[in-house]
ZAMARGU-4260 file (C-alpha; in steps of 0.2 Angstrom, whole numbers, plus 5000, padded with zeros to 4 digits):
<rodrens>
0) 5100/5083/4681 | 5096/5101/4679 | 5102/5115/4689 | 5083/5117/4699 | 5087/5098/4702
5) 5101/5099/4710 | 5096/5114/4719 | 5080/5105/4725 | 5089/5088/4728 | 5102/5100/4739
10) 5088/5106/4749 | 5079/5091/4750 | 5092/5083/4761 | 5094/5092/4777 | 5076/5092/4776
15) 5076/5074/4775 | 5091/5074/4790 | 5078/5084/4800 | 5065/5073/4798 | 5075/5058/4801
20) 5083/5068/4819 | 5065/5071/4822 | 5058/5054/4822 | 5073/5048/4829 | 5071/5058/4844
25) 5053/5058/4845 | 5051/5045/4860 | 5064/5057/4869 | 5058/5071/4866 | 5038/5067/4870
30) 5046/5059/4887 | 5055/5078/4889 | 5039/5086/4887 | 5029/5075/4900 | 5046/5078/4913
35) 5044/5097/4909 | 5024/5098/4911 | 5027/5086/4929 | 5041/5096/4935 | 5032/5115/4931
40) 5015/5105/4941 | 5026/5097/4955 | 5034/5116/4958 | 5020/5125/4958 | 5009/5113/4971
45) 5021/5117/4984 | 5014/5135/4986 | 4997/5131/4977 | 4993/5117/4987 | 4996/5123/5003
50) 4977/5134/5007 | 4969/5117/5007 | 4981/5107/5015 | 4978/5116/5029 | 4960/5116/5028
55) 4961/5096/5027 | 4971/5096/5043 | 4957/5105/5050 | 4946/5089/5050 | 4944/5082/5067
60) 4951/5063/5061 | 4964/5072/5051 | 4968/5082/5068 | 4970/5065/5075 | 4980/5057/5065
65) 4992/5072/5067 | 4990/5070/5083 | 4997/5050/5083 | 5010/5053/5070 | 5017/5068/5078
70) 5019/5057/5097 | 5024/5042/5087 | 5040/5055/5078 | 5041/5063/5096 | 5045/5046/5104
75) 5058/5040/5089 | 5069/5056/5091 | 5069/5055/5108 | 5077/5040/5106 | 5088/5044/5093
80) 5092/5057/5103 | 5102/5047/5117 | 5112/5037/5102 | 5128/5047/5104 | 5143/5033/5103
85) 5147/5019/5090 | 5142/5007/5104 | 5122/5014/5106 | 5124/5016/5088 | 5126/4996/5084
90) 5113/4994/5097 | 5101/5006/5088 | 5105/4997/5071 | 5102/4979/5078 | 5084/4987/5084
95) 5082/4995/5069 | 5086/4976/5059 | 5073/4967/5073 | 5060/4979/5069 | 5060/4979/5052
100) 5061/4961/5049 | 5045/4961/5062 | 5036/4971/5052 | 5040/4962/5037 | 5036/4945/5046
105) 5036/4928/5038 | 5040/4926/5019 | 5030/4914/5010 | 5038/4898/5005 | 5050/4903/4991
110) 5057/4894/4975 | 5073/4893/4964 | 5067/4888/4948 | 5071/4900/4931 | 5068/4898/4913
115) 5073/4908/4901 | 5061/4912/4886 | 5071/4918/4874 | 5085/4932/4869 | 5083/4947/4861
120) 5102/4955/4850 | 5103/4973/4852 | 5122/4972/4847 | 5133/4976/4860 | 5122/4969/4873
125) 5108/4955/4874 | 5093/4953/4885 | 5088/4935/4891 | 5068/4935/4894 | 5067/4925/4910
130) 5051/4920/4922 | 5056/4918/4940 | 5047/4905/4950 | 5048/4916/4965 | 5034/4906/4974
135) 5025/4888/4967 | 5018/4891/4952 | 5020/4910/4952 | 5031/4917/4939 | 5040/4935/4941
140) 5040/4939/4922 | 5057/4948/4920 | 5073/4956/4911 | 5093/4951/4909 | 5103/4964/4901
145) 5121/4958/4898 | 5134/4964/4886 | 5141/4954/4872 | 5158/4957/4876 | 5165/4957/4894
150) 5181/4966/4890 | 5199/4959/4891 | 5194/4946/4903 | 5183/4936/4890 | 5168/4926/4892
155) 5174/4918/4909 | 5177/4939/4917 | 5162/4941/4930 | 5151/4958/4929 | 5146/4971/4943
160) 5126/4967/4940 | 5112/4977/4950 | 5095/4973/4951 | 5083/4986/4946 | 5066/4987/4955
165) 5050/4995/4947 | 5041/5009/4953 | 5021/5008/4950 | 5022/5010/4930 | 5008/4999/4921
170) 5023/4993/4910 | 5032/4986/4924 | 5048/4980/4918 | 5046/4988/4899 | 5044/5009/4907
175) 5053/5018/4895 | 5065/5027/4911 | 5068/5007/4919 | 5073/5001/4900 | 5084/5019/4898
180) 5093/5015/4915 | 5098/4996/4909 | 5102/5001/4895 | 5112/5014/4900 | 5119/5001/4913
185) 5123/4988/4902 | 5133/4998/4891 | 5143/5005/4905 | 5149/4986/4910 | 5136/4979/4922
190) 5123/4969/4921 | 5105/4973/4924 | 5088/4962/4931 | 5073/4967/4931 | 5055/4961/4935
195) 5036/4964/4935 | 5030/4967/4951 | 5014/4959/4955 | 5000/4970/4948 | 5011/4976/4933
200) 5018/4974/4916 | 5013/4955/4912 | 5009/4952/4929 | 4993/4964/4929 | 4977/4960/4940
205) 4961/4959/4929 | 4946/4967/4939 | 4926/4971/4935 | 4921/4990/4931 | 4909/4996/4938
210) 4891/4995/4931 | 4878/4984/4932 | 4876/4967/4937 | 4890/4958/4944 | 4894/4946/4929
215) 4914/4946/4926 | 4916/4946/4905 | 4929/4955/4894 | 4914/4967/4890 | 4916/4973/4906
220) 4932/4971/4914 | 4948/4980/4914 | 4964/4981/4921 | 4968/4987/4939 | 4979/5000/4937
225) 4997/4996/4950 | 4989/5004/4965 | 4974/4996/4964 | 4980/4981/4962 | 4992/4982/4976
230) 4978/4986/4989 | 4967/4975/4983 | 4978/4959/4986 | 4984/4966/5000 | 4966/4966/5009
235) 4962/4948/5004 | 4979/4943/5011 | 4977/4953/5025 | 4960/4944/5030 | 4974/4929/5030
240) 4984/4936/5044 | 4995/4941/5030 | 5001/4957/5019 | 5008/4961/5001 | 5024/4966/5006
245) 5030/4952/5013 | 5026/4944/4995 | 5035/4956/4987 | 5049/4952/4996 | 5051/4936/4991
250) 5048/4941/4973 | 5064/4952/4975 | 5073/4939/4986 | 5071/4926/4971 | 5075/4938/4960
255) 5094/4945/4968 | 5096/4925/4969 | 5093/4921/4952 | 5104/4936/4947 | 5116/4930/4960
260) 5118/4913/4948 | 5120/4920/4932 | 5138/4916/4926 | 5139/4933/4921 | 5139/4940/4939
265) 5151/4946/4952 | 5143/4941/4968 | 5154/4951/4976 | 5148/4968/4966 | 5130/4967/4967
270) 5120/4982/4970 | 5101/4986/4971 | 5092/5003/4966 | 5073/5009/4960 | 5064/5024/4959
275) 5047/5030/4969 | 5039/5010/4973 | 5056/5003/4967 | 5065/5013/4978 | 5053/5008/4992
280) 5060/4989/4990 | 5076/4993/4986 | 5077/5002/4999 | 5069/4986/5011 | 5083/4975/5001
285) 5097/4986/5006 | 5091/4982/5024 | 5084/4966/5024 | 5097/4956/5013 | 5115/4956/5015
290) 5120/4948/4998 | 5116/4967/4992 | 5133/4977/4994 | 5126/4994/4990 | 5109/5002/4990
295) 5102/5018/4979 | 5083/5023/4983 | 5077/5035/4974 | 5061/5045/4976 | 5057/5039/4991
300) 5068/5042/5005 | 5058/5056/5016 | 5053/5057/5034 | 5037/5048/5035 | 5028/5061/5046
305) 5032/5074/5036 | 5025/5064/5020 | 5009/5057/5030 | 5006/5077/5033 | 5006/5083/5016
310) 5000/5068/5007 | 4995/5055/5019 | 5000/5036/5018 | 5004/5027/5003 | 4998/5009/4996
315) 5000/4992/5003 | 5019/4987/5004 | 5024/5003/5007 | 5016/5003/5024 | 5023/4989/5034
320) 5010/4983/5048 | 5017/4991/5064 | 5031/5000/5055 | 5028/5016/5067 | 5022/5005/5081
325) 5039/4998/5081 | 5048/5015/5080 | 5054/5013/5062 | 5054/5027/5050 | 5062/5028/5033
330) 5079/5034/5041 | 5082/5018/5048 | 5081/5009/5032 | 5096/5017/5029 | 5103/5014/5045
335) 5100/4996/5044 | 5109/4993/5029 | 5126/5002/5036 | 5141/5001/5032 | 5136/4997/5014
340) 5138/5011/5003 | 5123/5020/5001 | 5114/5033/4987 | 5100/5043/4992 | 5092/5049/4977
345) 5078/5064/4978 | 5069/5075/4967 | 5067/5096/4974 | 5049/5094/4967 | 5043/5077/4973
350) 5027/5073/4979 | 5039/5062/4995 | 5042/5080/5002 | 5062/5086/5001 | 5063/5095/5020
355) 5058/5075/5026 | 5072/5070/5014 | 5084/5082/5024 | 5080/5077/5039 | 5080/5058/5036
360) 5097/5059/5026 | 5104/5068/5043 | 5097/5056/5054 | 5107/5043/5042 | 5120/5052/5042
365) 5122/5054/5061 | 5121/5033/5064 | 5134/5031/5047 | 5144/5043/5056 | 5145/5033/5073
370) 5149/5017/5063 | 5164/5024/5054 | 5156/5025/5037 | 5150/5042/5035 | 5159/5044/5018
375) 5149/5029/5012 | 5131/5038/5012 | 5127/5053/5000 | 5114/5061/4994 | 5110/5068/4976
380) 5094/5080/4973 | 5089/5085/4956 | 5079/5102/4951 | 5065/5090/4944 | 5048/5080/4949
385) 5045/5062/4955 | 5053/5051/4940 | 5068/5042/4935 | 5074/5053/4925 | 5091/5055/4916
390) 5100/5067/4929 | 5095/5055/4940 | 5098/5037/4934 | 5116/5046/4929 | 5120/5050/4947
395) 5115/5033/4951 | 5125/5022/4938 | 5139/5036/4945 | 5136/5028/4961 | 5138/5011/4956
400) 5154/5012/4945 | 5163/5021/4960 | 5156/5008/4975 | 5163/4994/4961 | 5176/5002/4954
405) 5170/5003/4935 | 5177/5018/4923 | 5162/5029/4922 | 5159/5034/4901 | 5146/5048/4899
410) 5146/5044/4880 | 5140/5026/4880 | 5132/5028/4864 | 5115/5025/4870 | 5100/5024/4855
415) 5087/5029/4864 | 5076/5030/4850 | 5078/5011/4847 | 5075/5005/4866 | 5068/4988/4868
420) 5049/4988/4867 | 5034/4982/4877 | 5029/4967/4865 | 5049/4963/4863 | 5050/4961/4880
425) 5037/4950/4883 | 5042/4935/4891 | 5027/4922/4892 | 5028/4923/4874 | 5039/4911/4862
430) 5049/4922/4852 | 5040/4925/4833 | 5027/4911/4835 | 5015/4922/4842 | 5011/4907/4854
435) 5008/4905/4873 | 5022/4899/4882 | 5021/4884/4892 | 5023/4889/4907 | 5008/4890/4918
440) 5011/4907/4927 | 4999/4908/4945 | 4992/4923/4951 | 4991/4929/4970 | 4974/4928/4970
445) 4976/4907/4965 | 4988/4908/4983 | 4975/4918/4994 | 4958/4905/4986 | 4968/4891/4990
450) 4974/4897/5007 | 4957/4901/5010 | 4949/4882/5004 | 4958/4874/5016 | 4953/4884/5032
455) 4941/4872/5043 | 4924/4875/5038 | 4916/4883/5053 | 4901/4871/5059 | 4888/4884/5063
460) 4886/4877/5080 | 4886/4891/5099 | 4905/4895/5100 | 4911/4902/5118 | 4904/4918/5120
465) 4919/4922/5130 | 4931/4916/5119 | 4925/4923/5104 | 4925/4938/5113 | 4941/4939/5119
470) 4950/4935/5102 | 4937/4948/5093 | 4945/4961/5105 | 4963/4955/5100 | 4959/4956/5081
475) 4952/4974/5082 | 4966/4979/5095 | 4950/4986/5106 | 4956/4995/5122 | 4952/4988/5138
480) 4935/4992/5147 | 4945/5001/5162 | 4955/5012/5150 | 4939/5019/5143 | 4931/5034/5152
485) 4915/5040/5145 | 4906/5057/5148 | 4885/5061/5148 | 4879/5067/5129 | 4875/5084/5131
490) 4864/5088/5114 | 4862/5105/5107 | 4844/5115/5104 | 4845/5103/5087 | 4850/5089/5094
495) 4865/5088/5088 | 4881/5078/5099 | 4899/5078/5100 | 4909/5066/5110 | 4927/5060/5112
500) 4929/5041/5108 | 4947/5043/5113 | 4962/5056/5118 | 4959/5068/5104 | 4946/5059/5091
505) 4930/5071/5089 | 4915/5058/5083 | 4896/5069/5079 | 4881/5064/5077 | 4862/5068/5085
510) 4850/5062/5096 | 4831/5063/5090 | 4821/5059/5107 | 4801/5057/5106 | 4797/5055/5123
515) 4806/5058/5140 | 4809/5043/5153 | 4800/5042/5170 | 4814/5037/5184 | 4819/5021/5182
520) 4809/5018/5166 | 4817/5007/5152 | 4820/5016/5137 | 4821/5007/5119 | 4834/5016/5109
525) 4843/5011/5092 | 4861/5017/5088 | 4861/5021/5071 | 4878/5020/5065 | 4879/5029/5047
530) 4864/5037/5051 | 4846/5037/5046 | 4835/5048/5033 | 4820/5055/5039 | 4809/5042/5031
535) 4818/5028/5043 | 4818/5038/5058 | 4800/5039/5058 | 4800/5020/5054 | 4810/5019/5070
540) 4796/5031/5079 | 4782/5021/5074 | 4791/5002/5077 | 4789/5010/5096 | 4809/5016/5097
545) 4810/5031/5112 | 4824/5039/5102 | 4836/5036/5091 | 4856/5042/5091 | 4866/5043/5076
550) 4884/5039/5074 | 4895/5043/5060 | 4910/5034/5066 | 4928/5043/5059 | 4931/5046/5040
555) 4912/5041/5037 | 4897/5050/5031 | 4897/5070/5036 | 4912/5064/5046 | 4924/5056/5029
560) 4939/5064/5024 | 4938/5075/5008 | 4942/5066/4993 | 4956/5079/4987 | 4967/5079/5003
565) 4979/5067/4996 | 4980/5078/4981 | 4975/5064/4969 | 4988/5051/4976 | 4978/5039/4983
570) 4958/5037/4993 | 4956/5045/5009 | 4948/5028/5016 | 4965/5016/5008 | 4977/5031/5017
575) 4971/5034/5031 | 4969/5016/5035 | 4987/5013/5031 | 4991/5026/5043 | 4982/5016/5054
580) 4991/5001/5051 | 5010/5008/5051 | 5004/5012/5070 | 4999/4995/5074 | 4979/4997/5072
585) 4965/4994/5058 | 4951/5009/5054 | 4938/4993/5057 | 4943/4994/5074 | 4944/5012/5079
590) 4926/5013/5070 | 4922/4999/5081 | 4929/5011/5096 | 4918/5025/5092 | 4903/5014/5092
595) 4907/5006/5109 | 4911/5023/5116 | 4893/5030/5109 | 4887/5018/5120 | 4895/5019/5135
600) 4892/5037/5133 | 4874/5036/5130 | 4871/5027/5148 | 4882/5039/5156 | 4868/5051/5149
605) 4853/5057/5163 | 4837/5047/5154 | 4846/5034/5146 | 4856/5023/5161 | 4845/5009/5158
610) 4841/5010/5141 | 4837/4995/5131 | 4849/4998/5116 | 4848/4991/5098 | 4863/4993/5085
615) 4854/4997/5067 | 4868/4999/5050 | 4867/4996/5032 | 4882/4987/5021 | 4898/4994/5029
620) 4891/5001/5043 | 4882/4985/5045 | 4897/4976/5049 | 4901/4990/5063 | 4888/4987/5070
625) 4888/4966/5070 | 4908/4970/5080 | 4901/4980/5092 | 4888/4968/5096 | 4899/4956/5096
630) 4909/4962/5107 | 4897/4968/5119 | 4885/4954/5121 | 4890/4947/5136 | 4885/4960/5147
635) 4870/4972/5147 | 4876/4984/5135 | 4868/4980/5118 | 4851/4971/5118 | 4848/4969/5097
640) 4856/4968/5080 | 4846/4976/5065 | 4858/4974/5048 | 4853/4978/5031 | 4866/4974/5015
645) 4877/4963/5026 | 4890/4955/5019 | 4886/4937/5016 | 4904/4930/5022 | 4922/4937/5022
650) 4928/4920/5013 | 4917/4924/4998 | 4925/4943/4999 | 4943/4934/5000 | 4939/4924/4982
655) 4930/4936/4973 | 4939/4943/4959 | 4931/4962/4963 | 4923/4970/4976 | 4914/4986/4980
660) 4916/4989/4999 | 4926/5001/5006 | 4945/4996/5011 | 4939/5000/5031 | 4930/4984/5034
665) 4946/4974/5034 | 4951/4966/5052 | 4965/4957/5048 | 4967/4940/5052 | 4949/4940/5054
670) 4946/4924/5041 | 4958/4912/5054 | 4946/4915/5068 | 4930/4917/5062 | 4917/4920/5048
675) 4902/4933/5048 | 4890/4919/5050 | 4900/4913/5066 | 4897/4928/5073 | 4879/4929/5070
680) 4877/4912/5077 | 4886/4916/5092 | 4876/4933/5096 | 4859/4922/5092 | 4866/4914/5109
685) 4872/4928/5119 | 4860/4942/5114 | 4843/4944/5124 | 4836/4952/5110 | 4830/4947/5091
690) 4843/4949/5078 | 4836/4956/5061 | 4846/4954/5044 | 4836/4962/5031 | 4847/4959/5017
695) 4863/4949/5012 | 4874/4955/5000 | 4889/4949/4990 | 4907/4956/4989 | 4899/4965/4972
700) 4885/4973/4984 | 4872/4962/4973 | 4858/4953/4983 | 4867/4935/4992 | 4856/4921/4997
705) 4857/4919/5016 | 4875/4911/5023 | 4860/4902/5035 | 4844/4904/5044 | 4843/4917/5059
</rodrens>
């Protein structure tokens, strides 16, 4: 070789060493980049942000959600406050542990069937591909990380194993920070499952896009991102008398129980951690199950008021049906799980806000105090975002190895830029064939249309006004009669209105009057709810109509919620009703509120005493309106219905693969008691007045023939 050759060839190497570094490091180092670009945008928002968040909380339904959530956190520290020996501290605990599992409710019946799929060989360690059978025919698609080698105790020597719950990542199981952290857990000594939540990874909930027609087709559907998913089962099950959390649950039950029969494992040393969603569950396991020996949440410890006011709620099985009814905060999932040792992980910049991870973590710390076992909680922040990343998963796996006695080793040798990947990981695959495997994996949507199918089919025959009444009332937690004091509408030179449906809720509208009322004369008046264009209020005029009185009942129309004041987390409508639900109410029912109010304050109004009122709304508002009446119709109060785009049936909307209707109209339990023709057929008995459905429409808002004929 000549001399230039050599010179070349000499050269040509550490080039070729960087390229190799480069490309070895590349998933790392993208993965860097997107913690630094998160981190630098996390930092900033908390003086950025903070112009419009004040503006949003200047929004009367905003103002009264503060107003709730601030009583609710009065009332809990008050309490807390008197908790000052170990004996009211084991009180408190047992509360806490009532509560919660309350708020949780039933599971659904559960299973204890696993298969495994196949294994993947990484060297020193080996993943066993399994799918859970957490519930009849539904399969959580998941991960067993296990080394090789168990050390000097040989094949038979048992494991310290944790189970790894996933935060909202489309990849579920196979997220590049939740494969880092087994991996990295694996190669320190323990064993690692994890699973697809439902709504993720291979377990992902196929919905329509929006466009035309409502034809379902690969052309035009997609996946639902985690989120999504989430709330959508969650409304369909909720319709049920049901929520998505307590599914989850048994997903995660099933899950620590298979775990809990792997050979491998040391029942005795098994702990639970996740990050943001994950850390929500693992979090709820810590509390709720009492295999789990220690607990490490991360990114999601925080002091829910203090969250609710920055951000506002979270998705579906993050807020527990009356979790703040019952007192409960995110404190006490801590407290529950006590004396078990216990990891609080947070991020400085996170979204979950870090002075409500102060406070939470010294609330915990008080009640861990009380139960002699305040050196069994800490609490670990890292200078970053929300995310899973290294600094973090470290301090966790630190945790771990302390709580079960395993010789921490910072050098585990970990490739990260050969980490199992998506398609490796798939477990309703057969290893290299390419085929389908054969197990028949359900959905939650199969559960929710079977549980649907085999509700009595309602004959269309005059139900008990009274009774149907009474249980409507109890389904949209209505107030009483006698708590509700109503005041004369007093409109301004334009006609516009302002009146309080309750203790601190604003709702506008306008009254548009065309002729005044002799004494004692009957006055026809229709309460638009939504409100009316100008060409339909002069349809109203000239269909003989003495005026007409627009509503827009909370977070609707010139009354909704701005769409950034959750800062791109989640809708205003999903959040605020999940505020709503946490205090033991839905957003159907205080919309419902504001209507029944409107009413009571229009006949408390000089003109209008004996006014013969008709309810007039369209699609959402429609179904307002069809409550109201419903509720109303056994006295004098409402005389008419007048719907157009009304849903066709709730069972329909339960099925349907997609919908387009805001999360608002959901009365949970609604589907055990009734239908929306069951209620139309009622009011055709109890109403003096006609009843008027210009239009039906699907769950897809397309036209719907009618449920049956008015």
């Amino acid at each position: 070789m000549s001399l230039i050759g050599i010179i070349l060839c000499s050269l040509r190497f550490p080039l070729l060493l960087i390229v190799y570094n480069k490309l070895k490091g590349d998933s790392m180092r993208n993965y860097s980049l997107q913690e630094e670009q998160a981190n630098r945008r996390r930092e900033l928002s908390y003086i950025e942000d903070y112009p419009d968040m004040e503006r949003f909380h200047s929004h009367p339904f905003r103002r009264y959600l503060d107003k709730r959530n601030t009583e609710y956190l009065v009332r809990r520290k008050t309490a807390l406050r008197q908790v000052n020996d170990k004996a009211a501290a084991m009180d408190y605990q047992a509360k806490v542990l009532e509560a919660f599992r309350e708020s949780v409710g039933q599971l659904p019946a559960g299973c204890t069937n696993a298969y495994v799929t196949g294994t993947l060989d990484f060297g020193s360690y080996l993943i066993d591909k399994v799918c859970i059978e957490t519930m009849p025919g539904i399969y959580a698609t998941g991960s067993f990380y296990y080394p090789k080698k168990r050390g000097d105790g040989g094949d038979d020597k048992q494991l310290p194993a944790l189970l790894l719950l996933c935060g909202h990542s489309n990849e579920g199981k196979a997220h590049v920070t939740y494969v880092s952290f087994c991996v990295e857990a694996v190669t320190s000594g323990f064993c690692v499952l994890t699973f697809d939540p439902v709504g993720q990874g291979e377990r992902r909930v196929r919905g329509v896009e929006e466009g035309e027609g409502n034809e379902s087709s690969e052309s035009n559907s997609a996946w639902l991102d985690p989120v999504a998913a989430h709330c959508f089962l969650d409304q369909k099950l909720s319709l049920l008398g049901e929520h998505l959390g307590a599914y989850m649950m048994q997903d995660n039950i099933a899950a620590l129980t298979y775990m809990l029969a792997r050979p491998e494992v040391d029942s005795a040393r098994v702990g639970v951690t996740g990050n943001s969603g994950g850390g929500t569950m693992s979090a709820y396991m810590g509390a709720y199950d009492d295999r789990v020996k220690a607990v490490a949440p991360c990114c999601y410890i925080t002091e829910l008021r203090s969250m609710l006011y920055r951000l506002m709620a979270q998705d579906a099985e993050q807020c527990l049906p009356g979790f703040m009814e019952r007192g409960l905060d995110h404190s006490d999932l801590v407290t529950a799980a006590a004396p078990k040792p216990y990891h609080i992980g947070a991020a400085m910049f996170d979204f979950f806000p870090i002075d409500g991870v102060r406070d939470a973590f010294i609330e915990a710390k008080k009640l861990y105090r009380l139960l002699d076992a305040e050196e069994q909680l800490e609490l670990h922040v890292v200078m970053k975002g929300h995310g899973f990343w290294k600094e973090m998963r470290e301090q966790v796996l630190q945790f771990f190895c302390r709580t079960f006695e395993v010789q921490w080793n910072s050098e585990n040798g970990v490739d990260y830029a050969r980490l199992p990947s998506e398609t490796e990981l798939l477990c309703l695959t057969v290893d290299g064939s390419g085929d389908e495997s054969a197990l028949a994996s359900g959905s939650l949507l199969d559960i929710v249309r079977k549980k649907v199918g085999s509700l009595p089919v309602m004959q269309r025959s005059v139900q008990n006004g009274a009774e149907v009444r009474e249980r409507l009332n109890g389904l949209l937690q209505l107030n009483t009669e006698s708590e509700l004091k109503y005041s004369p509408l007093e409109p301004d030179q334009n006609g516009s209105i302002a009146f309080e449906s309750e203790s601190g809720m604003i709702i506008t509208g306008a009254l548009h009057r065309w002729s005044a009322a002799e004494s004692g004369e009957l006055q026809r008046i229709c309460i638009a709810i939504g409100g009316m264009n100008e060409a339909e209020l002069a349809r109203a005029k000239n269909s003989g109509y003495d005026a007409v009185l627009i509503v827009h009942p909370r977070g609707t129309g010139p009354a909704a919620l701005e769409p950034g004041c959750t800062f791109g987390m989640f809708g205003p409508e999903l959040a605020s009703g999940y505020n709503v639900r946490m205090l033991g109410q839905s957003l159907q029912g205080l919309r419902v509120t504001d209507v029944l109010a409107a009413i009571g304050s229009l006949k408390q109004t000089p003109g209008f005493e004996r006014a013969e009122v008709t309810l007039c709304g369209q699609e959402e508002h429609a179904l307002t309106a069809l409550y109201a009446a419903a509720v109303l119709s056994g006295g004098h109060s409402i005389h008419s219905l007048h719907a157009a785009g009304l849903l066709a049936s709730f069972r329909a909307f339960a099925e349907a693969e997609q919908h387009k209707y805001d999360a608002g109209i959901i009365v949970p339990g609604l589907l055990l008691a009734f239908d929306i023709p069951d209620l139309l057929q009622m009011l055709q008995a109890e109403l003096s007045g006609s009843i008027i459905v210009e239009s039906w429409l699907d769950p897809m808002k397309q036209p719907a023939e009618p449920p049956f004929d008015l």
